[in-house]
Backbone as CSV, one residue per row, in Angstrom:
resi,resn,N_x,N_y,N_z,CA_x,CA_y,CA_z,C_x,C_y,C_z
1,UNK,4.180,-23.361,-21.522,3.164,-22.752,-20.712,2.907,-21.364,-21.275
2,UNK,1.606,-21.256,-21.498,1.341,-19.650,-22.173,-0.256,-19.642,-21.643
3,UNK,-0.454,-18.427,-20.946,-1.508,-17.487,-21.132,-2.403,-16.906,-22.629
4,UNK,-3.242,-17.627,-22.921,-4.096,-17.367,-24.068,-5.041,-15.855,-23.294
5,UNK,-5.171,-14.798,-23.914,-6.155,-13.619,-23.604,-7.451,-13.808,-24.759
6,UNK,-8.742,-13.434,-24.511,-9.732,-13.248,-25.072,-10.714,-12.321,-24.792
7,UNK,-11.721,-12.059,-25.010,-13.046,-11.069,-24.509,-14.088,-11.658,-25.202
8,UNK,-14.829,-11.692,-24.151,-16.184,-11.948,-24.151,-16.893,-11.425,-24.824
9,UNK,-18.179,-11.808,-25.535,-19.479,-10.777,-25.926,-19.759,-9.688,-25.517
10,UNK,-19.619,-9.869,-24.093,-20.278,-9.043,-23.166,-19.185,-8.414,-22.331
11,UNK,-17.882,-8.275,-22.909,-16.599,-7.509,-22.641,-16.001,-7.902,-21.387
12,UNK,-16.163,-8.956,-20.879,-15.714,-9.856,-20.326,-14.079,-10.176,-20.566
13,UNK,-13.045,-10.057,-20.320,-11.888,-10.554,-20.382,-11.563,-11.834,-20.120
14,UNK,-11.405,-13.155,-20.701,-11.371,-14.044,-20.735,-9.929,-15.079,-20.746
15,UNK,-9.073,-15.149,-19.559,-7.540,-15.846,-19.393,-7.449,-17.666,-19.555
16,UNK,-6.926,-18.063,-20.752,-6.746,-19.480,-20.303,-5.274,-19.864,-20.020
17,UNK,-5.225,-20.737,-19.237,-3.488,-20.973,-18.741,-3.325,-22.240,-19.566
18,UNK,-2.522,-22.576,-20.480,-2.258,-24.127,-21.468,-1.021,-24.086,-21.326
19,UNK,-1.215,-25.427,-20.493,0.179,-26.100,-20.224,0.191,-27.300,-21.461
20,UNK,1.391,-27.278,-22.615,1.494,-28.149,-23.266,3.085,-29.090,-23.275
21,UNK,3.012,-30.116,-23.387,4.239,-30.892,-23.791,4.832,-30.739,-24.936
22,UNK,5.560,-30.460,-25.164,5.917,-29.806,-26.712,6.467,-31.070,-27.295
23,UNK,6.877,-32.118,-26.862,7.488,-33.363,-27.206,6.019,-33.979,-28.070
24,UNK,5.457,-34.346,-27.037,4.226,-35.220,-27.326,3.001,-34.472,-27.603
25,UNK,2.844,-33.540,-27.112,1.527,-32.747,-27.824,0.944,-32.598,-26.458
26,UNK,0.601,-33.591,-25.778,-0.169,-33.079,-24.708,-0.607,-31.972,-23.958
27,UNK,-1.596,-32.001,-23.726,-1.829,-30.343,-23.512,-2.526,-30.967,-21.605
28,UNK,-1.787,-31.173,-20.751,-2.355,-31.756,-19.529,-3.555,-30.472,-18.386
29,UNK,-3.215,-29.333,-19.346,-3.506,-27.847,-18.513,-4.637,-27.268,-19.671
30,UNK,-6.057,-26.749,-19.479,-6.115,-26.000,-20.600,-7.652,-25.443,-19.699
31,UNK,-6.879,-24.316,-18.402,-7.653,-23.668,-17.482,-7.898,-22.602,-17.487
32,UNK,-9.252,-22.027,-17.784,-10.013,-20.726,-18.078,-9.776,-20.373,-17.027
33,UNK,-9.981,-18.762,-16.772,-10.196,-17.966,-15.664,-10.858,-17.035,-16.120
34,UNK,-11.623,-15.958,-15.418,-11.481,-14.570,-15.778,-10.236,-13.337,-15.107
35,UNK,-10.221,-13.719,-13.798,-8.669,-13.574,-13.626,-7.617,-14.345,-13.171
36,UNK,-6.110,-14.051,-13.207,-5.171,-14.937,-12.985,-4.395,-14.660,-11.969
37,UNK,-3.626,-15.292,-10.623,-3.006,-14.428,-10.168,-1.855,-15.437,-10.095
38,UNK,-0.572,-15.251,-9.762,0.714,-16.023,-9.690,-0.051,-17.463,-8.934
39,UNK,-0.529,-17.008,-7.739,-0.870,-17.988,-7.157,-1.876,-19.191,-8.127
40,UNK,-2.650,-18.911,-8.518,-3.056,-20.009,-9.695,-2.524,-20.811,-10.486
41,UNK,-1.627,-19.989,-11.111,-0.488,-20.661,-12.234,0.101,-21.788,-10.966
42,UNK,0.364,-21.619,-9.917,1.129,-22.458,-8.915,0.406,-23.327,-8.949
43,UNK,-0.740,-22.872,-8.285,-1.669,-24.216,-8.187,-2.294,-25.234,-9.330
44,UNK,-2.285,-24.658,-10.275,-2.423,-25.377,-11.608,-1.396,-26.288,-12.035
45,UNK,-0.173,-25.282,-11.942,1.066,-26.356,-12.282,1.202,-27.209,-11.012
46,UNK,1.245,-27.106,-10.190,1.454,-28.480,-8.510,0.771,-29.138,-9.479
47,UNK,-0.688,-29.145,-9.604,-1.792,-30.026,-10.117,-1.175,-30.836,-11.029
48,UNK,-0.736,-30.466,-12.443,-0.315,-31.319,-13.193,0.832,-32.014,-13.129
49,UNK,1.539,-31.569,-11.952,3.291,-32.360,-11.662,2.248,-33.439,-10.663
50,UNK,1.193,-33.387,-10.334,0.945,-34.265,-9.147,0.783,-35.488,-10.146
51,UNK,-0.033,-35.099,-11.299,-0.643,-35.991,-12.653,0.253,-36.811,-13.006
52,UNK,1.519,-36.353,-13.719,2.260,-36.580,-14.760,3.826,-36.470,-14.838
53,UNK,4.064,-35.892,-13.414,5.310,-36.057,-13.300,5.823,-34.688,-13.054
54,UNK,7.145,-34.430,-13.025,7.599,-32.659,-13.147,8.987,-32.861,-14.109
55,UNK,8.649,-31.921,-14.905,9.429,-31.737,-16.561,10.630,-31.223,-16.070
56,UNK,11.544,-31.722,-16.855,13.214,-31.338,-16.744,12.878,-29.758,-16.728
57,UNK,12.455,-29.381,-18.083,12.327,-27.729,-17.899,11.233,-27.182,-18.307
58,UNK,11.026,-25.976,-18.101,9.560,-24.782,-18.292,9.954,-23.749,-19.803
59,UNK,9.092,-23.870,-20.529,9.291,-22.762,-21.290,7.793,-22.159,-21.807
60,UNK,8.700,-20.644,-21.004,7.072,-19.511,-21.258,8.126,-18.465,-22.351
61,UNK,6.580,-17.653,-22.704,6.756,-16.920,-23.458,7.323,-15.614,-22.762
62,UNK,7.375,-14.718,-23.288,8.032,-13.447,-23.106,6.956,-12.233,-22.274
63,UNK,5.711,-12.600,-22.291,4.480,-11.830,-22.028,4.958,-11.739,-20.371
64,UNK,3.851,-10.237,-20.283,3.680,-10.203,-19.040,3.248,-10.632,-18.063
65,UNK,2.566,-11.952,-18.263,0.995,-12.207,-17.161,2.342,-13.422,-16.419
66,UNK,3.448,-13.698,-16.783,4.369,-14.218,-15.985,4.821,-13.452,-14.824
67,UNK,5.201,-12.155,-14.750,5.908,-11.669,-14.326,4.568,-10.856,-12.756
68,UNK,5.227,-11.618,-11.536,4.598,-11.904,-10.171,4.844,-10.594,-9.890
C-alpha cells in the first residue's frame, strides 16, 4: 500500500492510494483523490477486503501520509 503524490497543470495536488499484491501483481486499489484523510485509506481498504479477501499482512512505506 503506497500513496503516489502528483500536481496538476493547474497546481492542483494530486493523491493516488495503490493497493498492490506483491505476490501476484494485482493492483485491486488504484484511487485518486485530491485529498486523503485516514478515514479513506479505511474505507478503501474495507472495500477491497470486502472484494478479495483480507491479507495475512500490510506493507507500507515509510512516508508520512500513513501516519493518522
Amino acid at each position: 500500500m503506497d500513496v503516489v503524490h502528483d500536481r496538476l497543470a493547474l497546481g492542483s495536488k494530486l493523491r493516488i492510494l495503490t493497493i498492490v499484491d506483491t505476490h501476484s501483481r494485482l493492483c485491486p486499489a488504484a484511487d485518486p483523490r485530491f485529498t486523503y484523510r485516514s478515514e479513506d485509506v479505511v474505507r478503501t481498504s474495507e472495500q477491497v477486503c470486502a472484494q478479495i479477501g483480507h491479507p495475512k499482512t500490510i506493507r507500507v512505506d515509510d512516508g508520512s501520509e500513513f501516519i493518522a
